[in-house]
C-alpha positions in Angstrom: 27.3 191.4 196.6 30.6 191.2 195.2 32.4 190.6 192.2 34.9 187.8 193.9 34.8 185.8 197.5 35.1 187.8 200.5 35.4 184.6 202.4 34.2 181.4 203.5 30.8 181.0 203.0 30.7 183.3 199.8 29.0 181.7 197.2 28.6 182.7 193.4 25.0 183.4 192.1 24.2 182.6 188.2 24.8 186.2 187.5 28.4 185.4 188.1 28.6 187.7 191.3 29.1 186.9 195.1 27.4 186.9 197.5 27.7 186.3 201.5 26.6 182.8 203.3 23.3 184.6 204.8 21.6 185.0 201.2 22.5 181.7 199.9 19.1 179.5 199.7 17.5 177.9 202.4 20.4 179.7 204.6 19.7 179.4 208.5 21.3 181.6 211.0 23.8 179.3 213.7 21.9 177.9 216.2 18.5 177.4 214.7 17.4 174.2 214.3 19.2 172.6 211.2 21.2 175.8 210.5 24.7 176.5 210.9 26.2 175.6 214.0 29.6 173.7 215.5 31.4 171.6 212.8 30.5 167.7 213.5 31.7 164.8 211.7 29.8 163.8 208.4 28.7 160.2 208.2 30.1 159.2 204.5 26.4 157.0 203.6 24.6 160.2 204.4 27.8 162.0 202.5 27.6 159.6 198.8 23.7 159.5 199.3 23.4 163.3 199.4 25.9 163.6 196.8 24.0 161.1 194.1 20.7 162.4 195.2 21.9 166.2 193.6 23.8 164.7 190.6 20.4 163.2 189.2 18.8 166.4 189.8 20.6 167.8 187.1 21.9 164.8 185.2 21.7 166.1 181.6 24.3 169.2 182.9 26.4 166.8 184.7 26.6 164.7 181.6 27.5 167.6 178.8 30.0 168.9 181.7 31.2 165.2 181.5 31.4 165.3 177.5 33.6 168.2 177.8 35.9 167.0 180.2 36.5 163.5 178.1 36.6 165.4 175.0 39.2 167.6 176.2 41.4 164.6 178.0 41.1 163.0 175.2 42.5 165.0 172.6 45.1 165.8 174.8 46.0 162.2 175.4 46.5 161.8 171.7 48.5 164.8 171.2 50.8 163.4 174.0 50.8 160.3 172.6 52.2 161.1 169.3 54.5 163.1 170.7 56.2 160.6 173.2 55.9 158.3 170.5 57.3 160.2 167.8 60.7 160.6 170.1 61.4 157.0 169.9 61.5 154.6 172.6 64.7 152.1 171.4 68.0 153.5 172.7 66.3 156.3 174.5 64.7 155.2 177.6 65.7 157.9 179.5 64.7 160.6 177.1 61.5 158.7 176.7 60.9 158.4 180.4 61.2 162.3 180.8 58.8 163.4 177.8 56.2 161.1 179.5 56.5 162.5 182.9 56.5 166.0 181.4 53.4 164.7 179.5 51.6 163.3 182.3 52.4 166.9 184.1 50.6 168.9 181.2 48.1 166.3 181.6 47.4 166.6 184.9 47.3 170.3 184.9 44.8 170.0 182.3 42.5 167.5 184.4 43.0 169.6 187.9 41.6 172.7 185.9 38.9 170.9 184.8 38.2 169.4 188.0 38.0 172.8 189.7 35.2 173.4 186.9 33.3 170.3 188.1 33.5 171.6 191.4 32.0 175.0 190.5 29.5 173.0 189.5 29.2 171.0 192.9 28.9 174.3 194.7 26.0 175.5 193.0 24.2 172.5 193.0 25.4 172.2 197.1 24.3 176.1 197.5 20.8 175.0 196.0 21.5 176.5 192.5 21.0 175.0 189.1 23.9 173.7 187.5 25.2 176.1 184.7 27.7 174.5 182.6 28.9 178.2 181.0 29.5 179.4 184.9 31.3 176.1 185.2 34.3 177.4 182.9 34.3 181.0 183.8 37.1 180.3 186.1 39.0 183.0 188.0 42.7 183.2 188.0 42.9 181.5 191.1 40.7 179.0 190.2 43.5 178.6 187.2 46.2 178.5 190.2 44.5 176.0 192.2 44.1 173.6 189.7 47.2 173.8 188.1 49.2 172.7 191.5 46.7 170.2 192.4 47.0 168.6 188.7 50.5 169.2 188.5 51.3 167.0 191.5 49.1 164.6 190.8 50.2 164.0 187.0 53.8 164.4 188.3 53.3 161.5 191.0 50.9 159.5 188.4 53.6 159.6 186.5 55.9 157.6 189.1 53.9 155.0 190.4 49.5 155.0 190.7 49.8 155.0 194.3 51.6 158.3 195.1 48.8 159.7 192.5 46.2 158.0 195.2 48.6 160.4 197.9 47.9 163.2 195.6 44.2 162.7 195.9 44.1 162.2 199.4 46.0 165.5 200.6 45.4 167.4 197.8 41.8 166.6 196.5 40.0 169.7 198.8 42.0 172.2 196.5 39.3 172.2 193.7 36.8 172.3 196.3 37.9 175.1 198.5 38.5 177.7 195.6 35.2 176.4 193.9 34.0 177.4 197.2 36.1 180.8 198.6 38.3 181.2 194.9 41.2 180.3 196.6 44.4 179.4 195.1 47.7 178.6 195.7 46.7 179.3 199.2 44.2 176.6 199.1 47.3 174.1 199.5 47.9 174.3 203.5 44.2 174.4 204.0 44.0 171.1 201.9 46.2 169.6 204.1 45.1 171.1 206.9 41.7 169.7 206.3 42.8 166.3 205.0 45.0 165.9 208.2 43.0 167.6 211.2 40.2 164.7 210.2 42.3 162.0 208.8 39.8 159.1 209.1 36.9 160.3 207.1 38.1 162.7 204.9 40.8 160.7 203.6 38.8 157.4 203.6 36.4 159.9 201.6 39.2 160.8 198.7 40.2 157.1 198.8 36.3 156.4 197.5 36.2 159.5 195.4 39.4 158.8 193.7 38.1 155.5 192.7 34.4 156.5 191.3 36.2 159.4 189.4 39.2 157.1 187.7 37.6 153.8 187.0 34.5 155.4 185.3 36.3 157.7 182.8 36.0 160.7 184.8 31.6 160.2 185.0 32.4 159.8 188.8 33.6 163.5 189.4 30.7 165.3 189.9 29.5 162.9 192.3 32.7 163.0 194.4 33.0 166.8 193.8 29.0 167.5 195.4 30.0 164.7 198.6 33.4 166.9 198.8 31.5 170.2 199.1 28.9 169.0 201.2 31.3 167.6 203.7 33.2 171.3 203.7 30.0 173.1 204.0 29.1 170.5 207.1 32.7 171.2 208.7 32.0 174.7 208.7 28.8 174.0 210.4 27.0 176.0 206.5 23.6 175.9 205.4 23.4 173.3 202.1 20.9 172.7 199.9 18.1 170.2 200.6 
């Protein structure tokens, strides 16, 4: 026990403490049958179908976490509006063009943070624990650090043009995951990539998905995509999950 990750496989217990991989529920040691054992490739209908299977289990916490997270967005979105708005748009295109790309950065921040909540959230569900919304926000300063880069770039390229956002989400999206998972932060960044590259075809055809059942339903997609992202890290890492 622990009072922050000692490493991969960690996972944090309702009392908000640490603990290793071989006390997580249902844990079985590598090599026994359905345990831990060489990373394999996930299948992504087994991935989605385990993923909507646990966000159903606890709906009615997924959906206040939900609440939150528009509530949040959205007051920030009007803020920024008013803002950009109140600078003027006539005879100031490029000042106008600069408050909205620093807008859509704050913005972003805002919604990697939040997404690194969701996946706290996803890793308790995934580690056979009850989702807590409370636990969800007690993030760590990593946790804080994580999000922050992985929002930043992905307001930032928003910003420019949708698709390099879609870029963002396809490197990038394991941040929130992995310091969910092992409160990583700005060291969560290589590994990311790492991940996103070393297994290219599913994982990014995976982001592809879960960036669009997270942005075309208002955000109600994240937990969904968050519980199929930690599932497939847990899998890689050849980690007990949750039945």
């Amino acid at each position: 026990m622990s009072d922050t990750s000692q490493g991969p496989g960690w996972w944090q217990a309702s009392d908000g403490k640490w603990y290793p991989p071989e006390q997580a529920p249902g844990y079985q040691p590598p090599g026994a049958p359905g345990g831990g054992g060489a990373p394999s490739a996930t299948d992504l209908g087994t991935t989605l179908g385990y993923a909507w299977t646990k966000f159903t289990q606890n709906i009615g916490e997924w959906i206040v976490l939900w609440l939150v997270m528009i509530a949040i967005v959205i007051i920030g979105s009007i803020i920024g509006g008013i803002l950009v708005a109140g600078a003027g748009i006539g005879g100031f295109s490029f000042r106008f063009n600069i408050l909205g790309i620093g807008f859509g950065l704050v913005l972003g921040v805002v919604q990697g943070i939040l997404l690194v909540a969701v996946a706290k959230g996803a890793a308790m569900q995934v580690n056979g624990q009850k989702v807590d919304v409370g636990a969800c926000f007690k993030l760590t300063s990593n946790n804080l650090i994580a999000g922050a880069i992985f929002g930043a770039a992905l307001g930032i390229l928003t910003s420019f043009c949708s698709l390099f956002g879609v870029a963002a989400f396809l490197f990038l999206g394991w941040m929130p995951v992995l310091s969910a998972l092992d409160d990583k932060g700005a060291d969560g960044l290589n590994e990311s990539i790492n991940l996103a590259t070393s297994r290219s075809n599913e994982t990014m055809l995976y982001w592809l998905i879960g960036w669009l059942i997270t942005g075309f339903v208002c955000f109600l997609g994240a937990p969904i995509a968050m519980i199929g992202a930690t599932y497939m890290v847990k899998q890689y890492r050849g980690e007990p999950v949750a039945p």
